[in-house]
RODO-2510 file (C-alpha; in nm, 4 decimals, decimal comma):
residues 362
     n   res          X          Y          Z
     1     x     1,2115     2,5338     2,4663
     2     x     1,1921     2,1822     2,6002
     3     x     1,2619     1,9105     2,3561
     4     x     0,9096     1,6914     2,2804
     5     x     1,0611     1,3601     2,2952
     6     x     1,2149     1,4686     2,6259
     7     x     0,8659     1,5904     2,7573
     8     x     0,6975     1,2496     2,6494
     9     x     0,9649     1,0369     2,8067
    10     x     1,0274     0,8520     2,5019
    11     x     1,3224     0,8029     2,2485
    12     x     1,3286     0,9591     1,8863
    13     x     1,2365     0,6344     1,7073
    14     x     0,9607     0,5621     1,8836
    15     x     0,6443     0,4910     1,6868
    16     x     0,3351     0,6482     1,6919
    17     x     0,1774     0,3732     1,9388
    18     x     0,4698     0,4297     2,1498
    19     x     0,3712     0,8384     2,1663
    20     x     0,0093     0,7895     2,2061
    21     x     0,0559     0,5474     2,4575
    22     x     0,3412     0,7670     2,6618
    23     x     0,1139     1,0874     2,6468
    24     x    -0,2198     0,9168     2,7145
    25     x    -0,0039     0,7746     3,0859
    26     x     0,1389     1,1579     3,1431
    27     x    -0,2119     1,3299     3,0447
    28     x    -0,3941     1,0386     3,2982
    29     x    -0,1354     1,1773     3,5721
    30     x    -0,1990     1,5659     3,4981
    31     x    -0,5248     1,6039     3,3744
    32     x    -0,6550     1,8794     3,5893
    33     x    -0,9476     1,6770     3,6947
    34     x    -0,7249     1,4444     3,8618
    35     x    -0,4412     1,7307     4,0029
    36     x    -0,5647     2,0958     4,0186
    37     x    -0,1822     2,1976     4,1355
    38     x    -0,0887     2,5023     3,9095
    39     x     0,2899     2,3481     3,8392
    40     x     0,0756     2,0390     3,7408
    41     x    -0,1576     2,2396     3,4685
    42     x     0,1520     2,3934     3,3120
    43     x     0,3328     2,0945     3,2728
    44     x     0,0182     1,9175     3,1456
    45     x     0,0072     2,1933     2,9219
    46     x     0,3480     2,1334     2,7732
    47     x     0,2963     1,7543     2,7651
    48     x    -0,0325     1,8309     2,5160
    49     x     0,1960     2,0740     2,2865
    50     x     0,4264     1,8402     2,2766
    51     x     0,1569     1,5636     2,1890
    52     x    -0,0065     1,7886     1,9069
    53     x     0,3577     1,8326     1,7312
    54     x     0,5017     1,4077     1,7639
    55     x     0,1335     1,2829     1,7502
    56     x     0,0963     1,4108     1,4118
    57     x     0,3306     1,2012     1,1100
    58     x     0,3583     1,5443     0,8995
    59     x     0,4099     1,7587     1,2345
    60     x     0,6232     1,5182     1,3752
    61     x     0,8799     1,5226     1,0415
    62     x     0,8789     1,8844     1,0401
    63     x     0,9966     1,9014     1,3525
    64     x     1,2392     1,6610     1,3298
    65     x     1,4393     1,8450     1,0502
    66     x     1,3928     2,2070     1,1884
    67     x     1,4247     2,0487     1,5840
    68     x     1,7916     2,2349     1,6704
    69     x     1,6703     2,5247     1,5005
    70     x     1,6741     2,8883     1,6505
    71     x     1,3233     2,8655     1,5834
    72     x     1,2490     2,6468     1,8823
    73     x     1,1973     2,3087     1,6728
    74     x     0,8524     2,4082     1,5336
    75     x     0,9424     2,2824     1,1696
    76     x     0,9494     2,6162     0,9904
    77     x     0,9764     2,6121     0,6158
    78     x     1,1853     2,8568     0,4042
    79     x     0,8264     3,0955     0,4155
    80     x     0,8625     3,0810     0,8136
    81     x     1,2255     3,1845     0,8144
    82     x     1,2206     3,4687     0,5821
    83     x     0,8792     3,5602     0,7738
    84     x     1,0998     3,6081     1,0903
    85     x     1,3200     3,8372     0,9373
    86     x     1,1242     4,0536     0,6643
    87     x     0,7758     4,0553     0,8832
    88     x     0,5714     3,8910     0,6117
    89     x     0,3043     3,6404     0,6528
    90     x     0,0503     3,8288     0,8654
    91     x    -0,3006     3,7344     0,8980
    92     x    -0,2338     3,3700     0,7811
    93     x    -0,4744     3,2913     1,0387
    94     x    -0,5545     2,9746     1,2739
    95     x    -0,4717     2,6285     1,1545
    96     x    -0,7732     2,4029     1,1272
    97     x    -0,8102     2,1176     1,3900
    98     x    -1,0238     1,8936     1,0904
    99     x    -0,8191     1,7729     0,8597
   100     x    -0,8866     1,5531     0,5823
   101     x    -0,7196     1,1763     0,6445
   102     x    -0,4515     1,0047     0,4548
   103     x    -0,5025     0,7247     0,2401
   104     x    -0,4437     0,3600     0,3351
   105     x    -0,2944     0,0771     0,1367
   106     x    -0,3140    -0,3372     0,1574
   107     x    -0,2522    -0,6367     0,0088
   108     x    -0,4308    -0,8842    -0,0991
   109     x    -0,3121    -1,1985    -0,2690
   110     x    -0,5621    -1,3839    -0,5088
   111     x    -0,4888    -1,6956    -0,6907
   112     x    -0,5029    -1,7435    -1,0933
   113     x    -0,9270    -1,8843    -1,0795
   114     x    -1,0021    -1,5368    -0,8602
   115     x    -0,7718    -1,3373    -1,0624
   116     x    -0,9386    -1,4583    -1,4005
   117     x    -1,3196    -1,4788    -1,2852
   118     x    -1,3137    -1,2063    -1,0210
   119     x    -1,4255    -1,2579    -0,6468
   120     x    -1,5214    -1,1263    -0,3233
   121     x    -1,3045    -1,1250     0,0120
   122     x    -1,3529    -0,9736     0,3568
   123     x    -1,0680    -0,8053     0,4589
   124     x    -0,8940    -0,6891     0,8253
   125     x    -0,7965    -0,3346     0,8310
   126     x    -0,6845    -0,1852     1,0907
   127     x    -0,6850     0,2357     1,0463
   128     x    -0,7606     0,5170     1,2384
   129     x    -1,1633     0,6095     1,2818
   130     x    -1,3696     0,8307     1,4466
   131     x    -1,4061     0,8550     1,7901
   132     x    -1,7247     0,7670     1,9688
   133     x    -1,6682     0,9131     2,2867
   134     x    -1,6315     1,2778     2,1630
   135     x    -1,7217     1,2137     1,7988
   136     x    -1,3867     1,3877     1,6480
   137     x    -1,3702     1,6913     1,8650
   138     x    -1,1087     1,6042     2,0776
   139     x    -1,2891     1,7145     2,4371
   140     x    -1,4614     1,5416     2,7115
   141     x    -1,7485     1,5787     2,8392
   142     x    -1,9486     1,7168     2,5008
   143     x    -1,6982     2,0269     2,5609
   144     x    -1,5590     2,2820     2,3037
   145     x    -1,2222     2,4386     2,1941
   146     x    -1,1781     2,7381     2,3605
   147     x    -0,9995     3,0596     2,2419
   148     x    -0,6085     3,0659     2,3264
   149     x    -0,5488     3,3572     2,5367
   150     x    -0,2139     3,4084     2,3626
   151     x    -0,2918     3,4499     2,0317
   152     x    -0,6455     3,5193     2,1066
   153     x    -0,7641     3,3048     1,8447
   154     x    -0,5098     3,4124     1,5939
   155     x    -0,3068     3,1180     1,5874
   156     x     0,0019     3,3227     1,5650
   157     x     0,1795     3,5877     1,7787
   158     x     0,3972     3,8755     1,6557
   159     x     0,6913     4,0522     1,7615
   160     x     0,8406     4,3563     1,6981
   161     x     1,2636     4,3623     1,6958
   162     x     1,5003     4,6083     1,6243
   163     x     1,7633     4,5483     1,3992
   164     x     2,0502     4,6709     1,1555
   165     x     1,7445     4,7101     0,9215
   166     x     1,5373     4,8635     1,1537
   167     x     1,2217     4,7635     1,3542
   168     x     1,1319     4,3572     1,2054
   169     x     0,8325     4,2182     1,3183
   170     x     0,8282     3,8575     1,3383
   171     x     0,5198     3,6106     1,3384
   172     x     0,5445     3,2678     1,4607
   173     x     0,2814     3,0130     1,5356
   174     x     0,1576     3,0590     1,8472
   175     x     0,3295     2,8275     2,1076
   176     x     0,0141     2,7873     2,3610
   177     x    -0,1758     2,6095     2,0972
   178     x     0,0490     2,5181     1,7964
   179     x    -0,1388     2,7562     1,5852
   180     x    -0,4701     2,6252     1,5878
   181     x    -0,6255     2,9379     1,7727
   182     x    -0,8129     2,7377     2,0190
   183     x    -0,7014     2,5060     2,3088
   184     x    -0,8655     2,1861     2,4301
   185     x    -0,8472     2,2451     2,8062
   186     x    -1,0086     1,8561     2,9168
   187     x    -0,8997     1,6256     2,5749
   188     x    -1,1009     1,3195     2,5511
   189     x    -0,9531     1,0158     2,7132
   190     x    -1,0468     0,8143     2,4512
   191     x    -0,8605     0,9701     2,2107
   192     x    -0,6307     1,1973     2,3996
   193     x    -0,7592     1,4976     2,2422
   194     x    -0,6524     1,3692     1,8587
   195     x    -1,0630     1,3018     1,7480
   196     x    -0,9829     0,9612     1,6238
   197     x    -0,8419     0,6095     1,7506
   198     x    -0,7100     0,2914     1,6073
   199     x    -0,9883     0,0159     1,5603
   200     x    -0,9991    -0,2933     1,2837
   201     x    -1,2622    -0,3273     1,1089
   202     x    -1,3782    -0,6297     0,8469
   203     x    -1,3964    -0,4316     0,5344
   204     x    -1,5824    -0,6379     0,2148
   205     x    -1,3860    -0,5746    -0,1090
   206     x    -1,5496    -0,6585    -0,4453
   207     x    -1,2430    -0,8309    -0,7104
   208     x    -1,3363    -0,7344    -1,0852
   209     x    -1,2515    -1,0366    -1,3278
   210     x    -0,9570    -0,9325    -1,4687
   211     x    -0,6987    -0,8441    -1,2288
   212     x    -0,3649    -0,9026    -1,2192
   213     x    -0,0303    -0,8105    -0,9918
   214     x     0,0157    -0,4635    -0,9483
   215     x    -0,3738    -0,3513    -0,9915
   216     x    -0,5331    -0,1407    -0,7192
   217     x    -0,8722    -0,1059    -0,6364
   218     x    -0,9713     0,2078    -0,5504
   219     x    -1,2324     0,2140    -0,2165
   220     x    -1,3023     0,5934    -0,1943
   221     x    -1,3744     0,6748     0,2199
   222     x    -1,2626     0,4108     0,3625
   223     x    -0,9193     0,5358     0,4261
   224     x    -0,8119     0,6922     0,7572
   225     x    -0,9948     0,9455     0,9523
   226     x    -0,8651     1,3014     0,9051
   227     x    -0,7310     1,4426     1,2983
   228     x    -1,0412     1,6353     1,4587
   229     x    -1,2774     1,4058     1,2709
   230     x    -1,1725     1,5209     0,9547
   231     x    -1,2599     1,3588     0,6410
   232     x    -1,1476     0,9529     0,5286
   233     x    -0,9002     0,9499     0,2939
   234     x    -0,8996     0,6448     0,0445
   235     x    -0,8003     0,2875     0,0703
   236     x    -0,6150     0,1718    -0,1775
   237     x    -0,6074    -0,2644    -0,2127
   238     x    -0,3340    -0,4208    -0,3984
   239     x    -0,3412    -0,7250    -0,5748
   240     x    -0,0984    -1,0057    -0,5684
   241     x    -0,1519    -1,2803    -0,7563
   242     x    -0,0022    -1,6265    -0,6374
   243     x     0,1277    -1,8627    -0,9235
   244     x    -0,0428    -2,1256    -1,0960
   245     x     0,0819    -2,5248    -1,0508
   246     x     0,0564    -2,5745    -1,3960
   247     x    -0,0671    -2,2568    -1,5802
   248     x     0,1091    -1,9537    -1,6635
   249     x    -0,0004    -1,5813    -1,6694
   250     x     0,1195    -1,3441    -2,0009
   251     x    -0,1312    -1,0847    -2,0104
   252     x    -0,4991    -1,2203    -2,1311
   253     x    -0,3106    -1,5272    -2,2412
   254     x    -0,2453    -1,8453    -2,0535
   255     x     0,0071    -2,0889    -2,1375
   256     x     0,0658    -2,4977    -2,0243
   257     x     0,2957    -2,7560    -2,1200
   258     x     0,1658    -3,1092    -2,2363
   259     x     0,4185    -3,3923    -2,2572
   260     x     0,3616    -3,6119    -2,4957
   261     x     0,5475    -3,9875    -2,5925
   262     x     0,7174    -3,9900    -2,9180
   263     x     0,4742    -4,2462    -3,0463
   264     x     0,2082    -4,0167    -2,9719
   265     x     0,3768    -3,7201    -3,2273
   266     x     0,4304    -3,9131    -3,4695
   267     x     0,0649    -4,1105    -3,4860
   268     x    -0,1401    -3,8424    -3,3080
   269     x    -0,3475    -3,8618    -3,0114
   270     x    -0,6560    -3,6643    -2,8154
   271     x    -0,4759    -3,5446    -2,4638
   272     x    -0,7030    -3,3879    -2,1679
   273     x    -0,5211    -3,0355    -2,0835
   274     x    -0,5422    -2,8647    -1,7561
   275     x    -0,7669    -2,5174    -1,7907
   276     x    -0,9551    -2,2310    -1,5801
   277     x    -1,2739    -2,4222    -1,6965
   278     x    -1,1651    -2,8235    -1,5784
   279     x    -0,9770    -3,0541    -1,7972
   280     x    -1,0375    -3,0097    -2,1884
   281     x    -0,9641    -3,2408    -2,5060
   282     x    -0,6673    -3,0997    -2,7294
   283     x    -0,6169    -3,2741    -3,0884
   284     x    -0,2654    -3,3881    -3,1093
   285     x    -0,2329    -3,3802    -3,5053
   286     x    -0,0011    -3,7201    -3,6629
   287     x     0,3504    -3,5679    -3,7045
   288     x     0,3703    -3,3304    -3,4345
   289     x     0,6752    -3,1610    -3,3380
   290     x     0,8369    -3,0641    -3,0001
   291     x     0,7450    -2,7367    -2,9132
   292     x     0,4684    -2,6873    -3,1393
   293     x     0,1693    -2,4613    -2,9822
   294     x    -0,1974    -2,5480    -3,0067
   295     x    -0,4567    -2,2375    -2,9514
   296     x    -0,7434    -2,2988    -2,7393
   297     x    -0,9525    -1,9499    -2,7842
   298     x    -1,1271    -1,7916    -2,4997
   299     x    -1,0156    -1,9936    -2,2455
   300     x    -0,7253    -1,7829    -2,1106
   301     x    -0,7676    -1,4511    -1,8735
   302     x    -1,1078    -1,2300    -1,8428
   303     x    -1,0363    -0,9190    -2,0128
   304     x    -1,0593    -0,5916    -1,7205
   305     x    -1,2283    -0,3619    -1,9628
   306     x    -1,4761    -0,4946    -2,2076
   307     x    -1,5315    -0,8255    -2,1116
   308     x    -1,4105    -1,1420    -2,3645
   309     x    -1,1638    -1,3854    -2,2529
   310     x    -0,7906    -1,4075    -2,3887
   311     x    -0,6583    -1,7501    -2,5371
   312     x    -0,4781    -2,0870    -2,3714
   313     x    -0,1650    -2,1907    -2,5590
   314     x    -0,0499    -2,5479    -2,5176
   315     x     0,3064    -2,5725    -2,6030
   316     x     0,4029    -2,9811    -2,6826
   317     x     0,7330    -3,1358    -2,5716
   318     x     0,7928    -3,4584    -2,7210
   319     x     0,9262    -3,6629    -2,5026
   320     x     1,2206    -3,9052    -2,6278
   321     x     1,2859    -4,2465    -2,4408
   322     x     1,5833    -4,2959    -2,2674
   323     x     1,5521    -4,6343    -2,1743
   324     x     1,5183    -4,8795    -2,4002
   325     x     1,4845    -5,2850    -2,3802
   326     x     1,6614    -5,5034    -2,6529
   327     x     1,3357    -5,5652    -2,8028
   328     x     1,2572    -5,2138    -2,7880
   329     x     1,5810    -5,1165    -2,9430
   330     x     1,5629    -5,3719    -3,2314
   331     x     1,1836    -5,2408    -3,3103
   332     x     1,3080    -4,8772    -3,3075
   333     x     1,6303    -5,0024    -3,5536
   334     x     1,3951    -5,1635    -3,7945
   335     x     1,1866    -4,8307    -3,7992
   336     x     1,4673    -4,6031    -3,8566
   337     x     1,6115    -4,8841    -4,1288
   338     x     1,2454    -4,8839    -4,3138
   339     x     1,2802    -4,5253    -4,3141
   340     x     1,5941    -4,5005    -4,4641
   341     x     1,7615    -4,3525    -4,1576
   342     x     2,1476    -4,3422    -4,1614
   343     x     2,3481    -4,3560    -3,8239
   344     x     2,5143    -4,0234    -3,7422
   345     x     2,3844    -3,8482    -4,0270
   346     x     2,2380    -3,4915    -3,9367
   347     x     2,0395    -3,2174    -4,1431
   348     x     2,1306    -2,8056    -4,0452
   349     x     1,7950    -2,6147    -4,0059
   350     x     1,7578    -2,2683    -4,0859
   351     x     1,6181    -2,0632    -3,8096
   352     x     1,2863    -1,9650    -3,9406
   353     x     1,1110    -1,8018    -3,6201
   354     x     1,1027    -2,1055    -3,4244
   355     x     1,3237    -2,2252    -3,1398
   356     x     1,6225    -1,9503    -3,2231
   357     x     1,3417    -1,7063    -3,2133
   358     x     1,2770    -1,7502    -2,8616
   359     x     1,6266    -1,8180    -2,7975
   360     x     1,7389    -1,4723    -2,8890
   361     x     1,4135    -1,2580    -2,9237
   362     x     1,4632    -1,2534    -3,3072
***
């Protein structure tokens, strides 16, 4: 049996465009409406088996892995071989030329406001859909499948052996139409027989409030079209969601960082903070400490199931001067003297959830 790459003309990486493009030029040249020659219809009936097996991602695999096989590279499974020995697997009957479509998957990316409030985008997708020319039969001219005279409508063909064991009769898909029990004798030019073509199409996707990284949205039907018009499968949209400049994402909960002078911790102060909702006032109480938090509730992340919004968390950092004029310096002296302050003198601090907390997850 002739190798299907070898009948195409192309190499054995060659993507699917690459295959549909190769037998769509060879099926242009052969059709029997453009060369009635009877060498011609054979070998534009080997160029279509060939194009049912490589056309088809599933097909195409299972051939590749059984394609040295004795079994003439059809992709037989274990079933198939013992089949060919012991006789089993009679009247499985024709394979169906509708089958349902495989699902699709893109993403999107969304930033931290769309992400939190939910949103609305129009989408490119490019997939395979049904085709208009023959509306997913696979023939020209409004024609129909017709029976395979090999298998006469079977989809398989049986023969009978002798053996060590005795008489074995084998069953095999039938070679004249790949099993399907019918043969399309003028495919569609459109869609070279397959029911379905490439298009992209602006699909509308609807972005709950909620989402984060990693969430799909579900869009039953809208998948690709099964071969021979089959059924859509789903599409499935992924969401990516692109950092913040100044927020960050935990969960529900939203955290910033608000720098804040010394002078400022130690007398207190009323800073704007950056939210979802525009800036916002935050109480800066006197005595404040670097890396103290300050709870804003419900202004973090939309909850994706039941609604309510998580919390903002503004962490301070104190910021300590580290240039001082001499004026400056004799000011902060005096301050330290009035206090009582000593020169070198520290205090240890026991680590009471704080910063060694965070430092080592205790």
């Amino acid at each position: 049996m002739s190798d299907h790459y070898s009948v195409l003309g192309v190499e054995r990486d060659a993507n699917q465009d690459d295959i549909k493009k190769a037998y769509r030029k060879l099926a242009r040249e052969l059709h029997p409406d453009v060369n009635p020659d009877p060498h011609t219809q054979e070998r534009f009936k080997e160029v279509t088996a060939a194009y049912e097996v490589l056309g088809d991602p599933q097909k195409r695999q299972n051939y590749d892995m059984g394609g040295n096989s004795q079994f003439g590279g059809q992709g037989f499974g274990f079933g198939d071989i013992m089949d060919a020995f012991f006789g089993g697997g009679g009247n499985r009957g024709p394979r169906p030329r509708m089958r349902a479509g495989q699902d699709a998957l893109i993403r999107i990316e969304v930033d931290l406001n769309e992400a939190c409030f939910g949103t609305e985008r129009e989408i490119g997708v490019e997939s395979a859909v049904l085709c208009t020319k023959c509306h997913g039969t696979g023939c020209a001219d409004d024609a129909k499948p017709q029976v395979c005279q090999t298998c006469k409508g079977r989809g398989e063909t049986q023969q009978v052996t002798r053996s060590f064991i005795g008489q074995v009769m084998t069953s095999r898909p039938c070679a004249n139409c790949q099993g399907y029990g019918s043969v399309i004798a003028n495919p569609c030019r459109e869609c070279a027989g397959d029911g379905r073509v490439r298009s992209r199409q602006n699909i509308s996707v609807k972005i709950p409030a909620g989402v984060e990284t990693g969430n799909r949205i579900q869009m039953s039907g809208r998948g690709e079209v099964g071969p021979g018009g089959g059924p859509a499968g789903d599409l499935y949209v992924e969401i990516v969601q692109s950092p913040h400049e100044f927020l960050v994402r935990e969960g529900n909960t939203l955290h910033v960082a608000l720098g804040i002078t010394m002078s400022a911790a130690a007398l207190g102060t009323t800073l704007n903070v950056e939210t979802l909702d525009g800036p916002m006032p935050v109480v800066i109480k006197p005595g404040t400490q670097s890396g103290a938090t300050v709870p804003i509730k419900g202004k973090g992340v939309t909850h994706l199931r039941g609604g309510g919004r998580g919390d903002l968390i503004v962490h301070v950092e104190v910021h300590t001067p580290t240039k001082l004029n001499k004026e400056q310096e004799e000011l902060l002296a005096a301050f330290a003297k009035s206090r009582g302050e000593k020169d070198g003198e520290s205090q240890m601090q026991r680590h009471d959830g704080g910063f060694f907390s965070k430092l080592f997850g205790r």
